[in-house]
C-alpha positions in Angstrom: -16.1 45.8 7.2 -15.3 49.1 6.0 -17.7 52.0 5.3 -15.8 53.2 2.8 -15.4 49.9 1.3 -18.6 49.0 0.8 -20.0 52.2 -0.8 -16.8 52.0 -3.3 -18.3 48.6 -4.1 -21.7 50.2 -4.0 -20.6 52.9 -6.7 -19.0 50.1 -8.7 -22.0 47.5 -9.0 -24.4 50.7 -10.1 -21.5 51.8 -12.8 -21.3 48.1 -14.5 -25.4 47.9 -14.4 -25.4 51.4 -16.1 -22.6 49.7 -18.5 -24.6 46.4 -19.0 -27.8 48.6 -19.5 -26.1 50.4 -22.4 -24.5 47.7 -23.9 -28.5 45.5 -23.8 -29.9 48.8 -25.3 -27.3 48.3 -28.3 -27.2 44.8 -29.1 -31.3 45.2 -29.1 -30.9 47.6 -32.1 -28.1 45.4 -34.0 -30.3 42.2 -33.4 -33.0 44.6 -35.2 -30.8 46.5 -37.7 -32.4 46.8 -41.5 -35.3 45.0 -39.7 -37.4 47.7 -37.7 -39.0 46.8 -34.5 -38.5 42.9 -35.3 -35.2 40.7 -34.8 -33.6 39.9 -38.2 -31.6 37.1 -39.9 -28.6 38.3 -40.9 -25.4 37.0 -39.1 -24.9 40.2 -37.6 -28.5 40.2 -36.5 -28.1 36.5 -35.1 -24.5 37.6 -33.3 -26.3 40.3 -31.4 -29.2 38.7 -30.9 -27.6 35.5 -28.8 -25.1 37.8 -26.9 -28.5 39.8 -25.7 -29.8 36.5 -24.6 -26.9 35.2 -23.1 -26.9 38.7 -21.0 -30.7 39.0 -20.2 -30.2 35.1 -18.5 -27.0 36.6 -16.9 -29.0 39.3 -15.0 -31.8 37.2 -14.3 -29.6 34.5 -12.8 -27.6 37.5 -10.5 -31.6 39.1 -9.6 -32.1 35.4 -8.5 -28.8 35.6 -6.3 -29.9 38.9 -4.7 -32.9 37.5 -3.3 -31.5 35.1 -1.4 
């Protein structure tokens, strides 16, 4: 394989987890919004608070991948 290749892919993979990283940091405070440090109710809470789930069991699935 390519050198070059594989540190491109390198740089992309740490780009998207910065990227996923941000986007988990944001839908924590709109699954908290008007609430303060608890999840709320609303549907907008609810909205953001099952896409942040269905991202944290994303990434722990791919850190389960990686081990092997």
């Amino acid at each position: 394989m390519d050198i070059n290749y594989l540190l491109e892919a390198n740089r992309e993979n740490a780009e998207l987890k910065e990227r996923l990283s941000i986007a988990e940091e944001a839908l924590e405070k709109l699954a908290k919004l008007g609430n303060g440090d608890r999840y709320g109710n609303s549907i907008g809470n609810e909205i953001a608070l099952k896409t942040l789930t269905k991202l944290r069991e994303t990434k722990i699935k791919e850190d389960k991948d990686d081990d092997v």
